[in-house]
PLY file of the C-alpha trace (Angstrom):
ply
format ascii 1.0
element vertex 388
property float x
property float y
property float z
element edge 387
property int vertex1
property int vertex2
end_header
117.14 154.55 -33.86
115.78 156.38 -36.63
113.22 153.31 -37.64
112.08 153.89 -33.96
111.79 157.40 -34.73
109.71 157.06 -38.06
107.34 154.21 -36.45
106.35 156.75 -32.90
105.52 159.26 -36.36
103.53 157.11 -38.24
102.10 156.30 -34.88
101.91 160.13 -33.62
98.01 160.28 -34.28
96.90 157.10 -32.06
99.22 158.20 -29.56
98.37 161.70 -28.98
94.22 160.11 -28.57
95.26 157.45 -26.65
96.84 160.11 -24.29
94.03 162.42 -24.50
91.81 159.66 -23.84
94.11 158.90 -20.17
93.50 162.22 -18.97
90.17 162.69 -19.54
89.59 159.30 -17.95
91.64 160.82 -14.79
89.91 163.81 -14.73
86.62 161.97 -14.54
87.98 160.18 -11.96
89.31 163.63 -10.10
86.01 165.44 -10.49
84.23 162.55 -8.93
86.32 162.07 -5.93
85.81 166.15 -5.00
82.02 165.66 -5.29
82.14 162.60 -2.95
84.14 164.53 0.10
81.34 167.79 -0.90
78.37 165.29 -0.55
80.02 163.49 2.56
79.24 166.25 4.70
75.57 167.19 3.30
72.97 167.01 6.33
69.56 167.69 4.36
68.64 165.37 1.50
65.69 166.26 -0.48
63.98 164.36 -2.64
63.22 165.79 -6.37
59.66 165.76 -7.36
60.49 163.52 -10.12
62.10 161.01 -8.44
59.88 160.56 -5.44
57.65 157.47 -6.20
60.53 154.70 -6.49
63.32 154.02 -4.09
65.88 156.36 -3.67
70.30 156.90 -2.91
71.00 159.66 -0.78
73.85 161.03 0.42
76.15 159.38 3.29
75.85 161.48 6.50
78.89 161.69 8.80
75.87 160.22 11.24
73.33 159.08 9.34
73.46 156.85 6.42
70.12 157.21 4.42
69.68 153.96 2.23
66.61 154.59 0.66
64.08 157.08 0.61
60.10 156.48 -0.78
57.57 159.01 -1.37
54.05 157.17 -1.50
50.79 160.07 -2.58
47.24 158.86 -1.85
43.87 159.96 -2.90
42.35 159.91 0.50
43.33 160.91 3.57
45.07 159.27 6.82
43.34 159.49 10.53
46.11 157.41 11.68
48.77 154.74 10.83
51.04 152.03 12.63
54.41 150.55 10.54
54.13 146.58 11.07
57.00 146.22 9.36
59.73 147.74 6.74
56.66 147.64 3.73
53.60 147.67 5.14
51.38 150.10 7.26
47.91 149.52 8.98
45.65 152.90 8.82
42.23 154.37 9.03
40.41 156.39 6.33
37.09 157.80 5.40
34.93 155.59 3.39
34.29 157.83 -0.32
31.07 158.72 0.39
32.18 160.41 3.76
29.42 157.85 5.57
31.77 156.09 7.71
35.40 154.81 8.18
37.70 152.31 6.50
40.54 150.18 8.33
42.82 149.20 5.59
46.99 148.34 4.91
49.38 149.89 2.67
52.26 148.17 0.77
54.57 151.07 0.45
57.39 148.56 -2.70
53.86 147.35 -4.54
51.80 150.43 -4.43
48.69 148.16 -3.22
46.10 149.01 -1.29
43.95 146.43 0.78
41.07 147.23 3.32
40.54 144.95 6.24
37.19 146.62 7.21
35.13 148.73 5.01
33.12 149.83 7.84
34.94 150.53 11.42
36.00 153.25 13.85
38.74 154.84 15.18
39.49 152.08 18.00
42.39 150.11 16.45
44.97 148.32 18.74
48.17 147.09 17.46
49.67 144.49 19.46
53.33 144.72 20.98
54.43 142.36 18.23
52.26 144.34 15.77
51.63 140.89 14.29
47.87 141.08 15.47
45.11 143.97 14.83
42.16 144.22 17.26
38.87 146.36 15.76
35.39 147.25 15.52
33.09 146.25 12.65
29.66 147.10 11.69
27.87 145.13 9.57
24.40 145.81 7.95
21.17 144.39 9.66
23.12 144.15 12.53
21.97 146.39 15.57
25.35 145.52 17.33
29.34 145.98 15.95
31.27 143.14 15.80
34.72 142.97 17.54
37.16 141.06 15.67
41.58 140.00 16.17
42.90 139.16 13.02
46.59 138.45 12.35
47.47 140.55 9.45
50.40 137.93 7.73
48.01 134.93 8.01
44.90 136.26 7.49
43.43 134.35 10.65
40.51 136.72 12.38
38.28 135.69 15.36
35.49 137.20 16.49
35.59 138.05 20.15
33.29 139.53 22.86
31.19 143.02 22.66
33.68 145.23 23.63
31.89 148.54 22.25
35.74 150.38 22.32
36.76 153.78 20.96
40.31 153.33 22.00
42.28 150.44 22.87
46.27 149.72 23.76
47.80 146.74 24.39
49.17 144.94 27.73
51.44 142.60 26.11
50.30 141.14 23.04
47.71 138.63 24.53
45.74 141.98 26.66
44.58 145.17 26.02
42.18 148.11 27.51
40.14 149.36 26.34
37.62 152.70 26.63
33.76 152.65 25.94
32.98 156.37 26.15
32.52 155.84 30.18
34.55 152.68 31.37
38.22 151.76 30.97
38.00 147.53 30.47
40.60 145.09 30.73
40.24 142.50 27.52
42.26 138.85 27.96
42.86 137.50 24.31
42.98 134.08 26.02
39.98 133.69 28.13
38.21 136.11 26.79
37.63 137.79 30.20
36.76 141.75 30.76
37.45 143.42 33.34
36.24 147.08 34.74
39.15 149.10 35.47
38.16 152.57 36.11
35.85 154.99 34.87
36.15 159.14 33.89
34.25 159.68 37.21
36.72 157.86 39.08
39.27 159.58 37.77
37.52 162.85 38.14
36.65 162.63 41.81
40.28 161.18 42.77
42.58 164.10 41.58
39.84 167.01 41.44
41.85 168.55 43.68
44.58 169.52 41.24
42.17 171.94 39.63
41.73 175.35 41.02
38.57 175.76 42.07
38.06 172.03 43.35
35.33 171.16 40.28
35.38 168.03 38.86
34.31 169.50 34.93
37.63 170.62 35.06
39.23 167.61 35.29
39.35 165.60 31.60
40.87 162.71 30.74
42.64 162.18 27.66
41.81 158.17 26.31
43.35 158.88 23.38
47.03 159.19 24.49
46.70 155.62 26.63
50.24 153.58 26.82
51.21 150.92 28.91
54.56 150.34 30.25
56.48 147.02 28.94
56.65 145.43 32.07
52.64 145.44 31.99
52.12 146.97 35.33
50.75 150.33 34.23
48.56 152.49 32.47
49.49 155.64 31.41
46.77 158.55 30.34
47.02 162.93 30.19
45.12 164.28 32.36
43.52 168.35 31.87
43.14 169.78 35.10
42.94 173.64 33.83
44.56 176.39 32.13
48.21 175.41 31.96
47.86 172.72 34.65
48.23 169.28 33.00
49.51 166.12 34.19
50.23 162.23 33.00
47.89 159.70 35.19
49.69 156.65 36.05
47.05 153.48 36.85
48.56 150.14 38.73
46.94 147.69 36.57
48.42 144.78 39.80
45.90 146.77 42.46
48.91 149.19 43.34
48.25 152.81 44.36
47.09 155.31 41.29
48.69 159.01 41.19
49.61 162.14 38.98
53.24 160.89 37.87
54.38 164.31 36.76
53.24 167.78 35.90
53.78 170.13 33.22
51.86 173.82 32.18
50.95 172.14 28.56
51.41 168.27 27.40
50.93 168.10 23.66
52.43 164.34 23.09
54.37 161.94 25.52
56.03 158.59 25.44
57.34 156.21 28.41
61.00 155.86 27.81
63.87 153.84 30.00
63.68 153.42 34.18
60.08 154.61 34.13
61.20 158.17 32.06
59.18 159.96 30.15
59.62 161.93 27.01
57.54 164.93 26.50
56.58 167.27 24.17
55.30 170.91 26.10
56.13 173.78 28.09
57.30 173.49 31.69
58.25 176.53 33.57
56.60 178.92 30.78
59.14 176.94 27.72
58.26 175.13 25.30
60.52 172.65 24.01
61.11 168.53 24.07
61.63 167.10 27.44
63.00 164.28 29.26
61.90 163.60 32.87
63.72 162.06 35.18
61.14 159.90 37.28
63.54 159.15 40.74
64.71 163.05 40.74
61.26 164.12 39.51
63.19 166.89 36.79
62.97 167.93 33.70
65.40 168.10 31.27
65.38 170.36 28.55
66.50 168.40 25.43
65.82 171.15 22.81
63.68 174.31 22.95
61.33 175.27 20.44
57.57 174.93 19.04
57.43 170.92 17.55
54.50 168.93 15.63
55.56 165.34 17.21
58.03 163.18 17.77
58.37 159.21 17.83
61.20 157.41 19.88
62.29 153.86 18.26
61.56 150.73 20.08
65.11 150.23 21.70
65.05 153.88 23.04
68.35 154.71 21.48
66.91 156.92 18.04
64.42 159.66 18.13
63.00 161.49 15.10
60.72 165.00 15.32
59.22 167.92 13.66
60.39 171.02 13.88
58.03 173.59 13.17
59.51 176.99 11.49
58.41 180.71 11.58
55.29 179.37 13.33
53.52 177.89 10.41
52.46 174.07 10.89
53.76 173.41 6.42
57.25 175.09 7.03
58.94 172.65 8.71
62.31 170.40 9.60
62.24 166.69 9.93
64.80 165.76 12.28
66.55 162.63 13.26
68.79 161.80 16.35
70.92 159.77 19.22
69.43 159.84 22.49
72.59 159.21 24.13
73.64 160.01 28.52
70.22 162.25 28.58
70.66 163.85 25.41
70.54 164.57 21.71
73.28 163.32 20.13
74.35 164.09 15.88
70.74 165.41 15.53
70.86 165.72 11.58
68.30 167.12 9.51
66.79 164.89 6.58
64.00 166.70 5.20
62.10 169.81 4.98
58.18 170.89 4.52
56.20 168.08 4.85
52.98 168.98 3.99
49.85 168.20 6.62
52.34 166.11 8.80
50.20 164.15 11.34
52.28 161.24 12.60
55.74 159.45 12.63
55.97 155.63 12.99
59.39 153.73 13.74
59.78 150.20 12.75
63.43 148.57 12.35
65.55 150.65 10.65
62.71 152.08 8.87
60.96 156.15 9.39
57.54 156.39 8.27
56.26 160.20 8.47
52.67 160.94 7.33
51.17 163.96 5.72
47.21 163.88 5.47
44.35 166.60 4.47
40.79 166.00 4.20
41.16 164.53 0.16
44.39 163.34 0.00
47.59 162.16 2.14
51.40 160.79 1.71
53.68 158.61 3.26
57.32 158.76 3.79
59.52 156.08 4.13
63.55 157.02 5.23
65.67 153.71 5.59
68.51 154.04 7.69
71.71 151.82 7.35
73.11 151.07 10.62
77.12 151.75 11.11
0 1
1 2
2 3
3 4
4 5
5 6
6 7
7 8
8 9
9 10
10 11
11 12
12 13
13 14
14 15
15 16
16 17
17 18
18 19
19 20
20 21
21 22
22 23
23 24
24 25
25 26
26 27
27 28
28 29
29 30
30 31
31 32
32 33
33 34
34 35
35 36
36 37
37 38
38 39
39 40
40 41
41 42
42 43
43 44
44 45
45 46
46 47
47 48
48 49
49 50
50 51
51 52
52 53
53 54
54 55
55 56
56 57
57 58
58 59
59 60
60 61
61 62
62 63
63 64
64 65
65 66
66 67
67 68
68 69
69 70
70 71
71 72
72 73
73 74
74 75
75 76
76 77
77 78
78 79
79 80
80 81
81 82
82 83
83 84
84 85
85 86
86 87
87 88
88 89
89 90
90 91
91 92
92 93
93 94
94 95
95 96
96 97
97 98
98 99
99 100
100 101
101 102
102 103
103 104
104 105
105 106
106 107
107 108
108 109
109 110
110 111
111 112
112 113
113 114
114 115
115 116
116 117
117 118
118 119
119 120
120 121
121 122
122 123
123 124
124 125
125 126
126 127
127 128
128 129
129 130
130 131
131 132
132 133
133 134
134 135
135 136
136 137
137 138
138 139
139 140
140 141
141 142
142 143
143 144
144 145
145 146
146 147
147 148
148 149
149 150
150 151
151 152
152 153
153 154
154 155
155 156
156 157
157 158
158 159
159 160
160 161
161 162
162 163
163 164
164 165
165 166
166 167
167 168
168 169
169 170
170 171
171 172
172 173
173 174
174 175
175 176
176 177
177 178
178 179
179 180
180 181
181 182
182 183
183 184
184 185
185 186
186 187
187 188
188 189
189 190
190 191
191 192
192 193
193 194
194 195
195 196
196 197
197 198
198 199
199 200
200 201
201 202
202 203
203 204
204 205
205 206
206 207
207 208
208 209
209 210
210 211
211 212
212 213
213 214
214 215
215 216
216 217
217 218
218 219
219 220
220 221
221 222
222 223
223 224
224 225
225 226
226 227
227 228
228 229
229 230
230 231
231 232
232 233
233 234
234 235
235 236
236 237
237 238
238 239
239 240
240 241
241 242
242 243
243 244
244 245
245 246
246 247
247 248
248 249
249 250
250 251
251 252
252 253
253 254
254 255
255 256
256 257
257 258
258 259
259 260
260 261
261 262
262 263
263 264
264 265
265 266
266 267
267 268
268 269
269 270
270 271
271 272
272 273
273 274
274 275
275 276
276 277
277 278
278 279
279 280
280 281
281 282
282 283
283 284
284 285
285 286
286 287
287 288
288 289
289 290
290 291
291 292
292 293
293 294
294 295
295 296
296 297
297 298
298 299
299 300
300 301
301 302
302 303
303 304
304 305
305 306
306 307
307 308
308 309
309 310
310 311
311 312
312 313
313 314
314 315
315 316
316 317
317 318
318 319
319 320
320 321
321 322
322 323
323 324
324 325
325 326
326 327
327 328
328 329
329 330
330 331
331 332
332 333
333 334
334 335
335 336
336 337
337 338
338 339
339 340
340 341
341 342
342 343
343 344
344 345
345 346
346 347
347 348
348 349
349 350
350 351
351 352
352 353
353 354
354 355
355 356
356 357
357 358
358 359
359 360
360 361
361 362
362 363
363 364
364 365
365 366
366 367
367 368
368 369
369 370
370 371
371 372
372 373
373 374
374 375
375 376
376 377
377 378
378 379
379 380
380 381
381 382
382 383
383 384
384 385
385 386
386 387
């Protein structure tokens, strides 16, 4: 007994680090585990300054899980961009000199960028695939632009027929209309065919009875916010009938009848959502907020009130992200994320704050792109979600 004694004395030093060294390692461990249930429940992630140009951890959400987060700055600015897929974006820019317009693609993991056409316009169509780019090129000595498909992975472009576009959407991925400043034209990829649709005065004369004073300047149609539905049977366009009279055009594109689908006082974005619903973004019975209307009851739904920037549903319909705009200025600002579950917003979570010159959102996958652009410069945002 006393040998045992003497040894745990001579010993007495390692023992009383080696026990030091135990609880320390336990308290790590302690410390750790009550920051993990604290950040468990965190609903706004924020990326440092510092940190934002490589991939980064956020926090787990009790709804969202954000895997990754990317922060890409640019020295010009952004007109417009389409994610075709989880790295790479499609948008136009101005050329440096200010002389004309560049369509070009982004890879957000190698920091490259590569232009597809140093010298287009504004009338890009993405296919439903977004596999293939359709888009206007002028080249020098030539009197006429050039209309060209090219498949972005491959590299494979074809020059196609004089379709003198400003806008285009696609039917499908083998179709698309398109809008010449006076007719809407359907293009077939395959035989190369174009058809007239429509034109503004058509449109004018049919429904110039919506306006109040029965004069067709009042009506004007919107080319810009074209969409087809996926079942490729119609064309969808906002129409401007007057002061807080606006309405979304439906066109049969199988001969069918044409007509006003719905009506609203103000219609600053829309997109076609499931059984022939439509998400909007306006004010309907003097409120502004984000809407869902219900096409076979013809009613609206308010989803959330308030003043928003935009909004972007993903391509199954289930997850919709938008921009909250705070104290009425456009740079103070809440980027939101949610479920659009039985006809409503389900654990709508907040991931971000003040995006700067925000212009456009862009689902693909799993993946949020969000764009900021002024005249000089622009970013890119790039959330990663990991499903449950």
């Amino acid at each position: 007994m006393n040998h045992i004694l003497a040894w745990l004395r001579s010993k007495r030093d390692i023992l009383l680090l080696s026990g030091l060294l135990l609880l320390f390692v336990i308290g790590l461990y302690s410390i750790n585990g009550l920051f993990y249930k604290i950040d468990s429940k965190t609903r706004l992630n924020i990326l440092p300054e510092n940190l934002v140009s490589a991939p980064l951890n956020l926090a787990l959400d009790s709804s969202f899980r954000i895997e990754s987060a990317t922060k890409q700055s640019n020295g010009f600015s952004m007109y417009s961009f389409w994610a075709v897929d989880s790295n790479s974006v499609i948008f136009n820019r101005m050329q440096p000199s200010y002389t004309g317009i560049k369509l070009s693609m982004l890879f957000m993991d190698d920091n490259e960028v590569k232009d597809i056409e140093t010298n287009s316009n504004l009338g890009v169509g993405i296919s439903a695939d977004r596999k293939k780019i359709i888009y206007t090129g002028y080249e020098s000595g030539k009197n006429e632009p050039e209309v060209y498909s090219y498949e972005w992975k491959s590299g494979a472009s074809e020059k196609l027929n004089q379709d003198q576009a400003y806008y285009r959407v696609f039917v499908g991925d083998n179709k698309y209309i398109s809008f010449d400043g006076f007719f809407f034209n359907e293009v077939d990829l395959t035989t190369k065919k174009i058809t007239k649709l429509l034109t503004l005065d058509t449109i004018g004369s049919e429904f110039s009875h919506f306006t109040e004073n029965d004069s067709l300047n009042e009506t004007i149609a919107h080319p810009e916010s074209m969409t087809t539905s996926e079942d490729k049977n119609y064309m969808y366009m906002m129409i401007h009938f007057g002061e807080n009279n606006e309405g979304i055009y439906r066109y049969s594109l199988n001969g069918g009848d044409s007509e006003i689908f719905t009506h609203a006082e103000q219609i600053y974005q829309y997109s076609l959502y499931k059984d022939e619903s439509i998400l909007l973004l306006g004010q309907v019975n003097g409120t502004r907020g984000l809407y869902l209307y219900d096409s076979q009851y013809k009613q609206y739904k308010l989803l959330k009130k308030g003043s928003f920037l935009g909004f972007e549903i993903d391509k199954d319909g289930s997850r919709i992200a938008y921009m909250e705009m705070l104290e009425n200025q456009r740079d103070k600002n809440e980027l939101h994320v949610a479920y659009l579950k039985n006809d409503e917003l389900q654990s709508d979570t907040v991931i971000y704050r003040n995006i700067q010159d925000f212009n456009k959102m862009s689902w693909f996958e799993n993946s949020l792109f969000v764009g900021g652009s002024s005249l000089s410069t622009s970013e890119i945002y790039r959330f990663t979600f990991r499903m449950w």
